[in-house]
C-alpha positions as CSV (number, residue, x, y, z in Angstrom):
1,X,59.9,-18.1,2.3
2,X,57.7,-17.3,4.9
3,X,54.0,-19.4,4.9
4,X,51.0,-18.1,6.7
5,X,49.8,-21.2,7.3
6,X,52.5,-22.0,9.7
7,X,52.0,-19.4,12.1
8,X,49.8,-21.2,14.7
9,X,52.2,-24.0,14.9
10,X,53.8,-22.8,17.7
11,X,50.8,-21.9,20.2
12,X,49.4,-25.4,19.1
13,X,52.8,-27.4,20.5
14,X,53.0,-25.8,23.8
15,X,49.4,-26.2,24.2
16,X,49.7,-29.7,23.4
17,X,52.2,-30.4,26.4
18,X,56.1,-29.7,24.2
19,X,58.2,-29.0,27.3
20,X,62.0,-28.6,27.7
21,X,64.5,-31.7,27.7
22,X,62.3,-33.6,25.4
23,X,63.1,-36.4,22.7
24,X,61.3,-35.7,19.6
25,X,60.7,-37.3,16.2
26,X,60.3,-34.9,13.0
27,X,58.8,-36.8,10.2
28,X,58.6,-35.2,7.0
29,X,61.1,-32.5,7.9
30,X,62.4,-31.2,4.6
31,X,64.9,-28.1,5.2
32,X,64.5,-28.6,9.0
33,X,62.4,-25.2,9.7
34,X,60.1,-26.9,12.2
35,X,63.0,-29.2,13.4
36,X,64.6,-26.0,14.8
37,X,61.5,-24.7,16.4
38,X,61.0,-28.0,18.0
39,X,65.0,-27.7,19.3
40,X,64.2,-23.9,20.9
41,X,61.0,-25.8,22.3
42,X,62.8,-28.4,24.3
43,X,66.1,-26.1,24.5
44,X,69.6,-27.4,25.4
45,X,69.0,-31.1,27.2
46,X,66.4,-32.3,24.8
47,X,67.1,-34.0,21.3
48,X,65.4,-33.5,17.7
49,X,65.3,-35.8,15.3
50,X,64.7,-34.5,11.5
51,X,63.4,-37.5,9.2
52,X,63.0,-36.8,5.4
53,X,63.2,-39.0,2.2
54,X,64.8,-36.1,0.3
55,X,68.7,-35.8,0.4
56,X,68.9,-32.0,-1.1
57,X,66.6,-31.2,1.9
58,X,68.3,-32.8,4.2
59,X,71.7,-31.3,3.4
60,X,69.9,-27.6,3.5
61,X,68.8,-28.7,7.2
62,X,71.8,-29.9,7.7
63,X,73.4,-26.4,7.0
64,X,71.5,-24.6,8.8
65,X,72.4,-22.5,11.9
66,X,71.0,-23.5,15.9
67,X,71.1,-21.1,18.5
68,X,73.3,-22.3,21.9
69,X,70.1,-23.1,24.1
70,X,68.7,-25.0,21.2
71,X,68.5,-29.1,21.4
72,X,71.0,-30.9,19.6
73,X,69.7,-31.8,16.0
74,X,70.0,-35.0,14.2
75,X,68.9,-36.0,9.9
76,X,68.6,-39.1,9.0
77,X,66.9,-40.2,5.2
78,X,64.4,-42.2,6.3
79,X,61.0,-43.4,3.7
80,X,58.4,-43.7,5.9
81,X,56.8,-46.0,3.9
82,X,59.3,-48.1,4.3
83,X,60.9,-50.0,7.1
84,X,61.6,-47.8,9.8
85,X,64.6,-47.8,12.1
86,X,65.3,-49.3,15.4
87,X,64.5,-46.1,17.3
88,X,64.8,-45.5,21.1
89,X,61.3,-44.3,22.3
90,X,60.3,-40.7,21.9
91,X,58.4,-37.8,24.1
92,X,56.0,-36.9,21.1
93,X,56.3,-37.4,17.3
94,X,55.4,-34.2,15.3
95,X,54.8,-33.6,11.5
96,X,53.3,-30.9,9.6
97,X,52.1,-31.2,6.3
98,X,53.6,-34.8,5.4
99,X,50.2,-37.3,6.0
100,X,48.8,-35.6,3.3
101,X,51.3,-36.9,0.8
102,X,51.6,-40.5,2.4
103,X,50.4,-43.5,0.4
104,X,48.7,-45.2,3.2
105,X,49.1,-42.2,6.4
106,X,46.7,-43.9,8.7
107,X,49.1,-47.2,8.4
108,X,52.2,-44.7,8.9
109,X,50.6,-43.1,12.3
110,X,49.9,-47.1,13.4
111,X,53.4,-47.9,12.7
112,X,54.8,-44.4,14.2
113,X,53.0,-44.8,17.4
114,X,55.3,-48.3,18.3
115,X,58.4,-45.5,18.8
116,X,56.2,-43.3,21.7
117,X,56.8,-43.6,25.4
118,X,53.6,-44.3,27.3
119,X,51.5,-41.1,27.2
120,X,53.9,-40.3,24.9
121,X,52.1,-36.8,22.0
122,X,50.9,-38.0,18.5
123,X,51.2,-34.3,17.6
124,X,50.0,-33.1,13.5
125,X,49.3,-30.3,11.7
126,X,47.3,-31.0,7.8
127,X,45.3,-28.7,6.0
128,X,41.8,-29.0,3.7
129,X,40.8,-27.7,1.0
130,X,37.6,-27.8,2.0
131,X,35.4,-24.1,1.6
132,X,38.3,-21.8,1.3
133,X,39.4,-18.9,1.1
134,X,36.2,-16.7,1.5
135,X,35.9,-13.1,2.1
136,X,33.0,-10.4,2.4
137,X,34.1,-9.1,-1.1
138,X,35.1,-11.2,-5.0
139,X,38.6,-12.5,-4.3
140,X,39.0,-14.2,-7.9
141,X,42.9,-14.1,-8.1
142,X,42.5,-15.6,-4.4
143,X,40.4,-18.5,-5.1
144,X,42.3,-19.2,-8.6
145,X,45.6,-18.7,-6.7
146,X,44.1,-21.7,-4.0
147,X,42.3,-23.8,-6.6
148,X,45.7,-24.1,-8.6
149,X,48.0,-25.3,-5.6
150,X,44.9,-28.0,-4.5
151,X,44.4,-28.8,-7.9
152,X,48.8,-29.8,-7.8
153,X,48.7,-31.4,-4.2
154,X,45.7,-33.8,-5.7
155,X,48.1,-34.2,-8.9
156,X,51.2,-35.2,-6.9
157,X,48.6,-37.6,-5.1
158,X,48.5,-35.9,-1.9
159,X,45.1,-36.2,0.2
160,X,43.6,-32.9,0.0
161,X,40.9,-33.6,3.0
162,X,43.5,-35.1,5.3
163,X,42.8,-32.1,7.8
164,X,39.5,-33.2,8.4
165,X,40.4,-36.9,8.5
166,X,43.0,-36.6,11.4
167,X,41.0,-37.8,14.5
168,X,40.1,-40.8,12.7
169,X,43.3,-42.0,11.7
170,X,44.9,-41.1,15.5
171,X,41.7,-43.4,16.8
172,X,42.8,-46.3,14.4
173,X,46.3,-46.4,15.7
174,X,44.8,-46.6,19.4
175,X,45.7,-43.0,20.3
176,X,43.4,-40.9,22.4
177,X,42.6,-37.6,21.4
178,X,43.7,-34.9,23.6
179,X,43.2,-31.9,21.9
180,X,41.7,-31.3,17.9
181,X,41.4,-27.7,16.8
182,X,40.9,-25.6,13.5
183,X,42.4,-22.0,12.6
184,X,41.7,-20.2,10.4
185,X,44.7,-18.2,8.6
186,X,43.8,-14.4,7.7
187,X,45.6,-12.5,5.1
188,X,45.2,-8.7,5.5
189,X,46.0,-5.8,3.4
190,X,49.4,-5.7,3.5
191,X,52.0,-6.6,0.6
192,X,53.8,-8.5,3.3
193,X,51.4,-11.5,4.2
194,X,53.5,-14.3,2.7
195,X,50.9,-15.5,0.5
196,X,52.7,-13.8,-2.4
197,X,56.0,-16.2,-1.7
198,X,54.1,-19.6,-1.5
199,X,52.4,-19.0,-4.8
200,X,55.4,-17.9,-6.7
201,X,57.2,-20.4,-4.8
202,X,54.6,-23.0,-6.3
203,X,54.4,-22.1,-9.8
204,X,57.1,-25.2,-11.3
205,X,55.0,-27.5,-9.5
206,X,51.6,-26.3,-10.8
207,X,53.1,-25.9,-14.4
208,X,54.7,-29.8,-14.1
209,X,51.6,-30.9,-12.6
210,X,49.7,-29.9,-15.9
211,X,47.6,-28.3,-13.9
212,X,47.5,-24.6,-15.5
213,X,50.4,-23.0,-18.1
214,X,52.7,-20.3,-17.9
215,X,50.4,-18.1,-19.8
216,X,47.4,-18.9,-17.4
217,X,49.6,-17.8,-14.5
218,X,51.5,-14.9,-15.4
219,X,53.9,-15.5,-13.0
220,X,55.9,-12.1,-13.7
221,X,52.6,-10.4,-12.1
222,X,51.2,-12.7,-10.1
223,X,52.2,-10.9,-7.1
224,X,50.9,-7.6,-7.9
225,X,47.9,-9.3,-8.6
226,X,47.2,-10.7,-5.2
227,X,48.3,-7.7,-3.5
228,X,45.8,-5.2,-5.6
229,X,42.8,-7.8,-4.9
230,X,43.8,-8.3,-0.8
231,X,44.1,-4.0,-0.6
232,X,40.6,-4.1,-1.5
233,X,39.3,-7.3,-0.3
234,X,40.8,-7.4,3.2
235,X,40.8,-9.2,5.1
236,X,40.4,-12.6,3.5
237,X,40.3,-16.2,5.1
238,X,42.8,-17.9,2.9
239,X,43.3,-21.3,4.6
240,X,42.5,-23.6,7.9
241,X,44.8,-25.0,9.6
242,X,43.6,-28.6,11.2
243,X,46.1,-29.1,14.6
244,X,45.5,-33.1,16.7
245,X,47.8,-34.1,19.5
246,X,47.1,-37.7,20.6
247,X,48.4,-39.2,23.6
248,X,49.7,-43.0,23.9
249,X,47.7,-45.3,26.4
250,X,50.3,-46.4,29.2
């Protein structure tokens, strides 16, 4: 499945200081799809560590393929509200989309930051559903398609503000702010922007959640749906991505 609001991942962790032969820490890492980014990243003499509380995840992560110059990769179950390990200090800590579903994140960040070296990286990206998606023209299967999955992530108890509440938890675990940006994710007219997948990918969730019915999403043209509006909406600011890399005092 391919998510838009992944794509500026990437620029964020090289900007934020990622460099080859690092240790890292993956928290929240499901299927492992940013643990293997984060083993290109630091290539063949660094280390990446995959953290999840799910076992089906981790045994898809676990499955999956690593190029030669990747880092090695280790999974461990681990609840992260819950007693942690006895870990070895790590370069930087990185999680994306997992604060958001914590019962207490800013506690879990306080807790985290005991396992970085000194000017060891904080690094997060979260997400807001705060005044999106816009666009110069109606988007109504847009801004339904958004309201449902916020409407879920609130249902399941996940934060839906953490984004904008990021530089306050870093300061309360006594991490300095290095860098704090926002991007916004742009969907154009194409059938291909990935939007398409996450909402089908969603619908079970939003159904369980109670949040709409089968009949209220059509699922069987749901897709189409999207596509048609984007074609004539394009382009349309779907979602922001909030990125924060803090840095340990030595």
């Amino acid at each position: 499945m391919i998510n838009p609001s992944n794509t500026p991942t990437s620029r964020f962790l090289r900007d934020a200081g990622i460099e080859p032969a690092m240790r890292i820490l993956d928290i929240g890492c499901a299927t492992g799809l940013l643990t293997r980014e984060l083993a290109a990243l630091v290539g063949k003499n660094g280390h990446v560590l995959g953290v999840d509380s799910n076992d089906d995840r981790l045994a898809e992560a676990r499955d999956q393929t690593i190029g030669s110059n990747h880092a090695t990769i280790d999974y461990e179950n681990v609840d992260l509200a819950g007693n942690l390990p006895d870990w070895e200090p790590f370069d930087a800590i990185v999680g994306r989309r997992v604060l958001m579903y914590l019962p207490d994140a800013a506690e879990t960040v306080r807790r985290l930051s005991a396992f970085l070296k000194p000017d060891g990286l904080m690094i997060f990206q979260e997400h807001s559903a705060t005044g999106m998606p816009f666009a110069a023209g109606p988007i109504p299967q847009h801004r339904q398609a958004h309201d449902w999955l916020w409407r879920m992530i609130a249902a399941e108890d996940g934060t839906i503000t953490m984004g904008l509440e990021l530089p306050k938890l870093l300061e309360k675990a006594a991490l300095d702010i290095a860098h704090y940006r926002a991007e916004v994710i742009m969907l154009g007219s194409a059938s291909d922007q990935g939007i398409e997948d996450v909402a089908n990918y969603m619908v079970e969730r939003v159904i369980d959640a109670g949040v709409a019915d089968r009949e209220s999403i059509r699922p069987g043209s749901l897709t189409e749906r999207l596509v048609a509006e984007r074609q004539k909406a394009s382009p349309i600011a779907w979602d922001m991505a909030y990125l924060i890399c803090g840095t340990k005092r030595s």
